[in-house]
CHARMM internal coordinates of N, CA and C (Angstrom, degrees):
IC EDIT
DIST 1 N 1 CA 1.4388
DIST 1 CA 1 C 1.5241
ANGL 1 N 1 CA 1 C 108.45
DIST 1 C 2 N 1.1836
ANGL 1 CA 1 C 2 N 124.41
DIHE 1 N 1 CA 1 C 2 N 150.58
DIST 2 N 2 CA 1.4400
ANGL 1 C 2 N 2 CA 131.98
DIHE 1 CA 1 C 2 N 2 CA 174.61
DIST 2 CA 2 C 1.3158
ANGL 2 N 2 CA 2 C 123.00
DIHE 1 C 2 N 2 CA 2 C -127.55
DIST 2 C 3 N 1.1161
ANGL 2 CA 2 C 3 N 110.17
DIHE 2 N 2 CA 2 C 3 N 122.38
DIST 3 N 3 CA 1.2020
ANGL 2 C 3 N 3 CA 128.25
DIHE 2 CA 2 C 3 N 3 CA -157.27
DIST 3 CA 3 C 1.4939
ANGL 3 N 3 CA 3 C 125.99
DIHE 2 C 3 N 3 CA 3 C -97.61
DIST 3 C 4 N 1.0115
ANGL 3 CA 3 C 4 N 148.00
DIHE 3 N 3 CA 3 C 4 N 102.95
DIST 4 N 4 CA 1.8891
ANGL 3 C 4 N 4 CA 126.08
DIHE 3 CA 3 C 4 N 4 CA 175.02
DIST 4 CA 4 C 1.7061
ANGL 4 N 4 CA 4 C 107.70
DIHE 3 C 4 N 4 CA 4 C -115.57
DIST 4 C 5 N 1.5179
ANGL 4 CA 4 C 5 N 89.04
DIHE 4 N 4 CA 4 C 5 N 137.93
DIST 5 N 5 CA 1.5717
ANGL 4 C 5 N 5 CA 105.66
DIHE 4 CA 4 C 5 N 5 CA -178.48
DIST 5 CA 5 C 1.6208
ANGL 5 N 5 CA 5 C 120.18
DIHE 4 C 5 N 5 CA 5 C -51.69
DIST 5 C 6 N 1.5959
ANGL 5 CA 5 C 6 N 101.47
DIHE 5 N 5 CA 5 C 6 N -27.80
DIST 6 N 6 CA 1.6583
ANGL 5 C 6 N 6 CA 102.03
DIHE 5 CA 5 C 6 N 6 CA 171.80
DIST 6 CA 6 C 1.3942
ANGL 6 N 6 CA 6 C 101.71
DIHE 5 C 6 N 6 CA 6 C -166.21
DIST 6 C 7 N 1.3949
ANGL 6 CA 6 C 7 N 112.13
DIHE 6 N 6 CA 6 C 7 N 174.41
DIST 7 N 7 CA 1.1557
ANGL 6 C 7 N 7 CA 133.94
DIHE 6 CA 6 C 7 N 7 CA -167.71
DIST 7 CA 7 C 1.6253
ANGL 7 N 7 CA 7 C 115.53
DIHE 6 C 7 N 7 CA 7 C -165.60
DIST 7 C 8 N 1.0511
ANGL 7 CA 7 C 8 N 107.85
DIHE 7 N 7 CA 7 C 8 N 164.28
DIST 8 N 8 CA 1.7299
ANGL 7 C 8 N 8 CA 134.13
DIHE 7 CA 7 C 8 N 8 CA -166.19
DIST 8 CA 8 C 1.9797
ANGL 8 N 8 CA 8 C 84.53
DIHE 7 C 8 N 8 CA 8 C -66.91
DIST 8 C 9 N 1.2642
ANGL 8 CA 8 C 9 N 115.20
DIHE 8 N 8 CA 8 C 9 N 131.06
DIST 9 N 9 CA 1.3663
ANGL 8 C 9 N 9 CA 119.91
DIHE 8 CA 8 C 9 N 9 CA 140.09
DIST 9 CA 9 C 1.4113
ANGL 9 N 9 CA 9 C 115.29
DIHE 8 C 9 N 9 CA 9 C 0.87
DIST 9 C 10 N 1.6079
ANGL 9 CA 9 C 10 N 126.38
DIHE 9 N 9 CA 9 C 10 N 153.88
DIST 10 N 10 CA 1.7206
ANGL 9 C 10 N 10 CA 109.06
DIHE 9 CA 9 C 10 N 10 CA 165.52
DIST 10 CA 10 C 1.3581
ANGL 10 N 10 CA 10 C 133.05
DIHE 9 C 10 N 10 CA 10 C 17.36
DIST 10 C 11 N 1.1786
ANGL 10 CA 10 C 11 N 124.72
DIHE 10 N 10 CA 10 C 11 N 38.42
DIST 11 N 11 CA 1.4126
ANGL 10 C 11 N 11 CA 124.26
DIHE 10 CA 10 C 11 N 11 CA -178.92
DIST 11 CA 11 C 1.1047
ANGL 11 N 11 CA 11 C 90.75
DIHE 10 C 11 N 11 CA 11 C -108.17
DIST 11 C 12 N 1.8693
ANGL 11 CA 11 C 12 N 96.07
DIHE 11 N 11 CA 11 C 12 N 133.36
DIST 12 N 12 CA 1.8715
ANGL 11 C 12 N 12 CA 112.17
DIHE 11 CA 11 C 12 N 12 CA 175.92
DIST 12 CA 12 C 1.3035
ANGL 12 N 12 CA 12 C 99.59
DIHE 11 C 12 N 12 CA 12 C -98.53
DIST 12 C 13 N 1.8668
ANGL 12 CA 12 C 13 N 117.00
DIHE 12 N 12 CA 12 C 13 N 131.15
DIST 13 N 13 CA 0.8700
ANGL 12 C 13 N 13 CA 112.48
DIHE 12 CA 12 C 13 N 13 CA 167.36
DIST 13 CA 13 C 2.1823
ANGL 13 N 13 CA 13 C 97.57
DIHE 12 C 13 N 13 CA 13 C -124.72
DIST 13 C 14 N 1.9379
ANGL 13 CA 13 C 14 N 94.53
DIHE 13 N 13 CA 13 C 14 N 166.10
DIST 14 N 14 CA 1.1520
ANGL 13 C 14 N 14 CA 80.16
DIHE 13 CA 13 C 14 N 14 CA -173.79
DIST 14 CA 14 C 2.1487
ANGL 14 N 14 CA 14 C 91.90
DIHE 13 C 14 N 14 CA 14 C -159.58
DIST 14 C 15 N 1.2447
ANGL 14 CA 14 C 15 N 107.30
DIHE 14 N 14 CA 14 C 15 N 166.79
DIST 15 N 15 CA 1.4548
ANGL 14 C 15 N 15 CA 104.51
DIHE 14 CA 14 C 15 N 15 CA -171.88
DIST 15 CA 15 C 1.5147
ANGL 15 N 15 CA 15 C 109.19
DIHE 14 C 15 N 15 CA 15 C -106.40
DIST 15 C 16 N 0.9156
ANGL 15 CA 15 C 16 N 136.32
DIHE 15 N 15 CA 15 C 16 N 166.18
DIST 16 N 16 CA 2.0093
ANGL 15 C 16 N 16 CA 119.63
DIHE 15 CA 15 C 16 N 16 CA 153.75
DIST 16 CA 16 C 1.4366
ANGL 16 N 16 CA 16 C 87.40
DIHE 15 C 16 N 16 CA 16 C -133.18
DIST 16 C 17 N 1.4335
ANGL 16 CA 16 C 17 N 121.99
DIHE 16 N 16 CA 16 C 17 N 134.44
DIST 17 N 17 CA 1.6087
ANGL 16 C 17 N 17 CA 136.95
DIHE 16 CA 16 C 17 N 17 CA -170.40
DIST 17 CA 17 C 1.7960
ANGL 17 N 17 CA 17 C 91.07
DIHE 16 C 17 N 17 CA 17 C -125.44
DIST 17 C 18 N 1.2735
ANGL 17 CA 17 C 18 N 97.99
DIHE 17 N 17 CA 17 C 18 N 149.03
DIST 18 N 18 CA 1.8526
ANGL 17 C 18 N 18 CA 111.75
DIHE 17 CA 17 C 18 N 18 CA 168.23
DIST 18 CA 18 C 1.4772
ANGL 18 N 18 CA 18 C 97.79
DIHE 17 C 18 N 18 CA 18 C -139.80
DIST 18 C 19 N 0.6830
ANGL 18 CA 18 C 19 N 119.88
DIHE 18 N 18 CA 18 C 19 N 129.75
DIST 19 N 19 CA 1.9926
ANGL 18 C 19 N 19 CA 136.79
DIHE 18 CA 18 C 19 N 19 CA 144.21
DIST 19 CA 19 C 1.4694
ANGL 19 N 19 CA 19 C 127.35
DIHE 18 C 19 N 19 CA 19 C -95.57
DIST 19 C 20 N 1.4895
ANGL 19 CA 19 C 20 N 127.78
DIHE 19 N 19 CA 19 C 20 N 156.00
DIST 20 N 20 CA 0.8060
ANGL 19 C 20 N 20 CA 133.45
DIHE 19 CA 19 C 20 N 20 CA 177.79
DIST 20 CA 20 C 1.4396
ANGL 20 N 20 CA 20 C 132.06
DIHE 19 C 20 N 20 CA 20 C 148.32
DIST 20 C 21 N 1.2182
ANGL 20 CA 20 C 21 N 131.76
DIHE 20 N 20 CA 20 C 21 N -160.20
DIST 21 N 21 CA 1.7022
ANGL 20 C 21 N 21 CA 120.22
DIHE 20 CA 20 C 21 N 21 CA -164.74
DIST 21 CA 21 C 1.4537
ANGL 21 N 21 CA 21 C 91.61
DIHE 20 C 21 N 21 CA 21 C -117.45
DIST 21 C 22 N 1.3857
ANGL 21 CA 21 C 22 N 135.80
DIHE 21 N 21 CA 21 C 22 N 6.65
DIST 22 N 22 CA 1.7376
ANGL 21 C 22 N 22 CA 132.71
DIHE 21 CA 21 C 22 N 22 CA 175.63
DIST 22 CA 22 C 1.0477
ANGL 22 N 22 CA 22 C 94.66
DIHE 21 C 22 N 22 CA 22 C -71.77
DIST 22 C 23 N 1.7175
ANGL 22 CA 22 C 23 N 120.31
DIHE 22 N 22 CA 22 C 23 N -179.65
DIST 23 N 23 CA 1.3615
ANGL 22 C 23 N 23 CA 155.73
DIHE 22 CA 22 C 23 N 23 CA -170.50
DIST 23 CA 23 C 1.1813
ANGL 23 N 23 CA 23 C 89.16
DIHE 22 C 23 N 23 CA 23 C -91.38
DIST 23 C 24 N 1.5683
ANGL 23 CA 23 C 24 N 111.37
DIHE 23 N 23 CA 23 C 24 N 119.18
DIST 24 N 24 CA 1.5463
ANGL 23 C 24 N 24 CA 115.20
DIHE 23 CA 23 C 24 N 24 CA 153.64
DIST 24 CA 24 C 1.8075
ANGL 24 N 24 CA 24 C 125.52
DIHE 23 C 24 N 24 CA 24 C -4.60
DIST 24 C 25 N 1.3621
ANGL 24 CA 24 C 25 N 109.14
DIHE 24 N 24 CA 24 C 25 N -58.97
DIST 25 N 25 CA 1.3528
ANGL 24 C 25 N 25 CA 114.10
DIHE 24 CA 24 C 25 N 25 CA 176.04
DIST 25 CA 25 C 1.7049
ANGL 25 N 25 CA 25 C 125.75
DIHE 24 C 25 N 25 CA 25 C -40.90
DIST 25 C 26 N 1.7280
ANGL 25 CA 25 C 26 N 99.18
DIHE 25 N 25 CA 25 C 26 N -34.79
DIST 26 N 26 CA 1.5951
ANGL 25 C 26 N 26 CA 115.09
DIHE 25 CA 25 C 26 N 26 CA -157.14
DIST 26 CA 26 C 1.9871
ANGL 26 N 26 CA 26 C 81.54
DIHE 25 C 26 N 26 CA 26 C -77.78
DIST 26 C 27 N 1.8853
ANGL 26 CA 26 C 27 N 105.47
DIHE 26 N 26 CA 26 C 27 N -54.33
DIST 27 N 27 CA 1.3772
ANGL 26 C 27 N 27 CA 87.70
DIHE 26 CA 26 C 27 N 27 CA -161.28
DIST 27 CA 27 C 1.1220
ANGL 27 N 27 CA 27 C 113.56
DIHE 26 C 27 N 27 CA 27 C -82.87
DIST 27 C 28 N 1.1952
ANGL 27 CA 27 C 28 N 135.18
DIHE 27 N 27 CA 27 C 28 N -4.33
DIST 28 N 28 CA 1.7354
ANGL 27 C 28 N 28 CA 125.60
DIHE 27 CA 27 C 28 N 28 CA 141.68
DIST 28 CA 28 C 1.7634
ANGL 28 N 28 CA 28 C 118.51
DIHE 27 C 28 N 28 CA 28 C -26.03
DIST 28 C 29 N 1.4665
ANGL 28 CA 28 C 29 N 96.41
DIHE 28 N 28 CA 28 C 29 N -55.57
DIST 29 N 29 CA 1.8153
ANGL 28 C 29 N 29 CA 118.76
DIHE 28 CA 28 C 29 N 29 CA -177.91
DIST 29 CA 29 C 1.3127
ANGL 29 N 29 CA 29 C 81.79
DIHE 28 C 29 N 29 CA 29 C -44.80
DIST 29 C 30 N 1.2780
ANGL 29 CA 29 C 30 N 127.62
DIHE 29 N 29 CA 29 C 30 N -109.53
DIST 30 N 30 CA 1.4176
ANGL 29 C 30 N 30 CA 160.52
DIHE 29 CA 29 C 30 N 30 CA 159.45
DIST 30 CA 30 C 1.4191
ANGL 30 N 30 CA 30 C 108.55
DIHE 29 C 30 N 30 CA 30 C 42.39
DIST 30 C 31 N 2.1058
ANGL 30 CA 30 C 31 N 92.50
DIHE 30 N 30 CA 30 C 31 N -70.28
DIST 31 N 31 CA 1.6820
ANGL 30 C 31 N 31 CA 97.86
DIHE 30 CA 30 C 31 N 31 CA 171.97
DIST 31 CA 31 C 1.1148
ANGL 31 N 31 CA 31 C 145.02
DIHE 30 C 31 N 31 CA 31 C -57.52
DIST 31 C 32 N 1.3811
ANGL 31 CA 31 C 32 N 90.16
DIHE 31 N 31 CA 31 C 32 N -38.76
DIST 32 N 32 CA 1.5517
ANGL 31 C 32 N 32 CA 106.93
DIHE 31 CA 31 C 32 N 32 CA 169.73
DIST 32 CA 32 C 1.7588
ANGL 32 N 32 CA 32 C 121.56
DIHE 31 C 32 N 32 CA 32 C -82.73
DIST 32 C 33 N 1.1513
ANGL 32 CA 32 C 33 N 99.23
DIHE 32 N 32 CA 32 C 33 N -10.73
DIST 33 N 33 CA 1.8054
ANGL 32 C 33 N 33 CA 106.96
DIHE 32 CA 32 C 33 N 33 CA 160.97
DIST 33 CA 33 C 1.9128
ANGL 33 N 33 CA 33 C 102.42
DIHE 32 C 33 N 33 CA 33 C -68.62
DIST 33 C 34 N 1.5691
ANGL 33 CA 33 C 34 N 115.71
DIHE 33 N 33 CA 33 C 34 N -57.39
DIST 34 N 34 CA 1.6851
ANGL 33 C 34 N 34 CA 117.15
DIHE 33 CA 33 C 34 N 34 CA 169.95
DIST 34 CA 34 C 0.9351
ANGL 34 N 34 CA 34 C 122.39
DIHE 33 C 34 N 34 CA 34 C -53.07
DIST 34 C 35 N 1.6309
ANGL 34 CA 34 C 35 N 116.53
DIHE 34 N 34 CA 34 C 35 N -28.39
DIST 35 N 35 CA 1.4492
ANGL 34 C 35 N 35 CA 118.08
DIHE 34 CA 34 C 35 N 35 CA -172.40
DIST 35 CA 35 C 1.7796
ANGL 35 N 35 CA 35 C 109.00
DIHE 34 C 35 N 35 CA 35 C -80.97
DIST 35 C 36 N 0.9193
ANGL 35 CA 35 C 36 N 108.30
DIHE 35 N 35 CA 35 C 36 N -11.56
DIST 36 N 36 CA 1.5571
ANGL 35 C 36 N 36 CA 122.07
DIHE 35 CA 35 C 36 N 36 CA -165.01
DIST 36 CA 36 C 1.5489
ANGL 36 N 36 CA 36 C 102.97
DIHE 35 C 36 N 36 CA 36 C -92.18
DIST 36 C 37 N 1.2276
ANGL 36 CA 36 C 37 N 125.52
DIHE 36 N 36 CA 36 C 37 N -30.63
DIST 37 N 37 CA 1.8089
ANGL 36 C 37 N 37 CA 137.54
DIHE 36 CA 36 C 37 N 37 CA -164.95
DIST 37 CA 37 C 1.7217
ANGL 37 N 37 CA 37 C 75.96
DIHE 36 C 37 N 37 CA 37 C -85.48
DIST 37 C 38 N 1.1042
ANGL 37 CA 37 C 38 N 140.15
DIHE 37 N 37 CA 37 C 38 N -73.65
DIST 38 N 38 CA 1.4902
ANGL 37 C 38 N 38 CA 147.41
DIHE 37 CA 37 C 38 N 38 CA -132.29
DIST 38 CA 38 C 1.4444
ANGL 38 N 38 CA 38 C 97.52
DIHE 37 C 38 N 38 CA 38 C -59.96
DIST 38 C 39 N 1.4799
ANGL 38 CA 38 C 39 N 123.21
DIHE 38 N 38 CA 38 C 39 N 108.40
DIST 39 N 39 CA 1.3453
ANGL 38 C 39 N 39 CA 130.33
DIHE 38 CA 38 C 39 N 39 CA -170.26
DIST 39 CA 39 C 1.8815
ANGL 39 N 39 CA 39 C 102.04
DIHE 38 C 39 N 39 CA 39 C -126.43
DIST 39 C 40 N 1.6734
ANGL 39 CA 39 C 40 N 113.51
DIHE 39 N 39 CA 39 C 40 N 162.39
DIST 40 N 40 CA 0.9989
ANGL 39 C 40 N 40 CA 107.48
DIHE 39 CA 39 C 40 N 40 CA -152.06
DIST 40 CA 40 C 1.8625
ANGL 40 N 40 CA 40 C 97.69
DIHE 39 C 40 N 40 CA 40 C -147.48
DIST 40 C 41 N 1.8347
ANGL 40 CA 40 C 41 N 117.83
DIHE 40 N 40 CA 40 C 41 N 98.09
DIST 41 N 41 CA 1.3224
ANGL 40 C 41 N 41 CA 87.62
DIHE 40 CA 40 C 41 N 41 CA -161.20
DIST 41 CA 41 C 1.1119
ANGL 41 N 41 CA 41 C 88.25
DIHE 40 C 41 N 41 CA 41 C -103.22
END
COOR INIT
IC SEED 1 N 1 CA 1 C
IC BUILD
């Protein structure tokens, strides 16, 4: 988990995590495939 001591007023923050038995590279892919769905209206 990542944490920061402060932040701006209303600022959404949010992570996209992957696991698994691929090469580092794939779950990089992965996260940033989750990180991409995570929308904010």
């Amino acid at each position: 988990m990542v944490l920061k001591p402060t932040t701006r007023p209303y600022r959404r923050m949010a992570v996209g995590l992957a696991h698994g038995n691929e090469s580092t590279t794939e779950l990089v892919e992965k996260a940033k495939e989750v990180a991409a769905k995570i929308k904010v209206d």
